[in-house]
C-alpha atoms as one frame of an Amber mdcrd trajectory, in Angstrom:
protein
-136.193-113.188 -34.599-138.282-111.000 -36.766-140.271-112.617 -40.019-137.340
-112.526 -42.715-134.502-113.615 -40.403-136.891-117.057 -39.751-137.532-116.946
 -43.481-134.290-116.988 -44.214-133.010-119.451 -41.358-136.242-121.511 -42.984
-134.265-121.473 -46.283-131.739-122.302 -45.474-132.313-125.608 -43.592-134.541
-126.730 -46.326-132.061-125.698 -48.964-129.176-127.601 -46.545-131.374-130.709
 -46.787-131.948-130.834 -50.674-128.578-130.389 -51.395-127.958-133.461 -49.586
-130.780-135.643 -51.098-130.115-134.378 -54.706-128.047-135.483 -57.048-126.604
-134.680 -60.287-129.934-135.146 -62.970-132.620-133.215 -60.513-130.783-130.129
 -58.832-133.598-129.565 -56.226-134.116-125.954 -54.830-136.370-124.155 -52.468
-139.230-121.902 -54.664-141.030-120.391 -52.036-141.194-119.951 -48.411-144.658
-117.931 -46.809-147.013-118.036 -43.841-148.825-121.439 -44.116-152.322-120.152
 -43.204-153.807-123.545 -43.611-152.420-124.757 -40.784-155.525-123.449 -38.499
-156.580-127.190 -39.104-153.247-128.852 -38.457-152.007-132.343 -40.270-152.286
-134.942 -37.806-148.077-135.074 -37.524-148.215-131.401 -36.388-151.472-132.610
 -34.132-149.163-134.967 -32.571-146.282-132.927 -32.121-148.290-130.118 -30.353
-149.404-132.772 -28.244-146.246-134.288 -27.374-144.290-131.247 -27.213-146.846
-128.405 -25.893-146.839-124.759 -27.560-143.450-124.441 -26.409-142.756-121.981
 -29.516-138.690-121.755 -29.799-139.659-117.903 -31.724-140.911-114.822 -29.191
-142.841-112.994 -31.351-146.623-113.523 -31.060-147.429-113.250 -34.370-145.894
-115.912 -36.032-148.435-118.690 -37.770-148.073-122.258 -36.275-146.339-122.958
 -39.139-144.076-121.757 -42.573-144.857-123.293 -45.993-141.768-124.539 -47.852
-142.063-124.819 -51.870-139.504-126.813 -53.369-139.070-128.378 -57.027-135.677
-129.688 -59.323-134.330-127.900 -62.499-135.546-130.862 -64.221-138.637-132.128
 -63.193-141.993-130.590 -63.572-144.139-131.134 -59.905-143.276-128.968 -56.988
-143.798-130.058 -53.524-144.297-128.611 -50.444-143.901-129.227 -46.918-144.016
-127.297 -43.308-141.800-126.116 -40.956-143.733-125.781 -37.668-143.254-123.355
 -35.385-145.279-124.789 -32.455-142.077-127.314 -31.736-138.335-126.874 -30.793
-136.381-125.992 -34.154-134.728-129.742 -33.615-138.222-131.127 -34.458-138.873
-128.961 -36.917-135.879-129.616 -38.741-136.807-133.789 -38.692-140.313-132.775
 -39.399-139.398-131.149 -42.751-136.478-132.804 -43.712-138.948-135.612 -43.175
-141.694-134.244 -45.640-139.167-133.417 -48.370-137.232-136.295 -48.218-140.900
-137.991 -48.770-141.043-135.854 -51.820-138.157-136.993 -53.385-137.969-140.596
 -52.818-141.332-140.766 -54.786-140.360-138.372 -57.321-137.291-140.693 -57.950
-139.091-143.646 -58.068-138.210-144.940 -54.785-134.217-144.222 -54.547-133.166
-144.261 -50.840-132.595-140.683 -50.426-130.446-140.200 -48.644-128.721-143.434
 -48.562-127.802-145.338 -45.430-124.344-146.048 -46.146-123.544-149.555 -46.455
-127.573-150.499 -46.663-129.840-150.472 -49.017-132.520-148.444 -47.251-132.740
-144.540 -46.903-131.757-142.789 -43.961-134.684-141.448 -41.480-134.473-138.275
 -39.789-134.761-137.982 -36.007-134.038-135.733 -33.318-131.728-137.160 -31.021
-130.421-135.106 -27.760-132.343-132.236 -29.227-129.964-132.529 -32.477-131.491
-132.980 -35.854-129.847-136.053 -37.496-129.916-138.373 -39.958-129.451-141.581
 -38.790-129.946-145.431 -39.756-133.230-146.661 -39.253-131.902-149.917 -37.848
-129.376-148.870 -35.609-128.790-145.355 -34.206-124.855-146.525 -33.427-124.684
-148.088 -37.052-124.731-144.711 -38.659-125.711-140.825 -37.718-125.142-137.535
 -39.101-126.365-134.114 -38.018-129.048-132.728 -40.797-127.271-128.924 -40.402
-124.054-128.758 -39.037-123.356-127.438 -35.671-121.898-124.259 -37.138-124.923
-122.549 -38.413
């Protein structure tokens, strides 16, 4: 997978994931998406996933950066965000990592909301990978509710 296939794969699973946290008064969309150079002195989540998961890279290429940077903002509102996509972990934990980071992002720029919502609770959904699928799922109980975050067709 050369650099603007994974950009654009990168795209669009963050762009998958804000069109399910948005709604209709803050249309959130992805920016930018480059190299995230600042990742030669990794966040301690990325720390821990290196750790737990080894350098077992799911790209080939060599020279890829342990990470991709991931700009997103709404139509509406006036901060940006951004979050990472690591390379250094199977694309399932990459996926919960930044659906994790932006859905972060949005709860606190809506003031708390549960984003997304855990049907039937009041609570937001939390992202985990489960069997190596990235899901949504209800932080109480797995068997109460779970989604995938992309579906199994892309």
């Amino acid at each position: 997978m050369d650099q603007n296939q994974l950009f654009d794969r990168i795209h669009f699973i963050a762009q998958t994931i804000l069109d399910r946290l948005s709604d209709e008064v803050f249309e959130w969309r992805v920016l930018n998406i480059e190299n995230d150079s600042q990742l030669d002195q990794p966040e301690p989540l990325i720390l821990d996933l290196r750790s737990t998961y080894g350098n077992n890279s799911f790209f080939s290429s060599g020279d890829l950066p342990p990470g991709v940077k991931v700009e997103v903002g709404a139509t509406r509102a006036k901060n940006t965000y951004f979050a990472t996509y690591p390379l250094v972990v199977s694309e399932p934990d990459a996926i919960v990592t930044l659906a994790s980071q932006i859905q972060d992002h949005l709860i606190e720029e809506s003031w708390g909301s549960p984003l997304p919502a855990c049907p039937g609770h009041t609570h937001p959904l939390s992202a985990d990978n489960i069997n190596e699928v990235a899901v949504w799922r209800c932080p109480a109980s797995s068997e109460y509710y779970t989604t995938p975050i992309i579906s199994s067709n892309h």
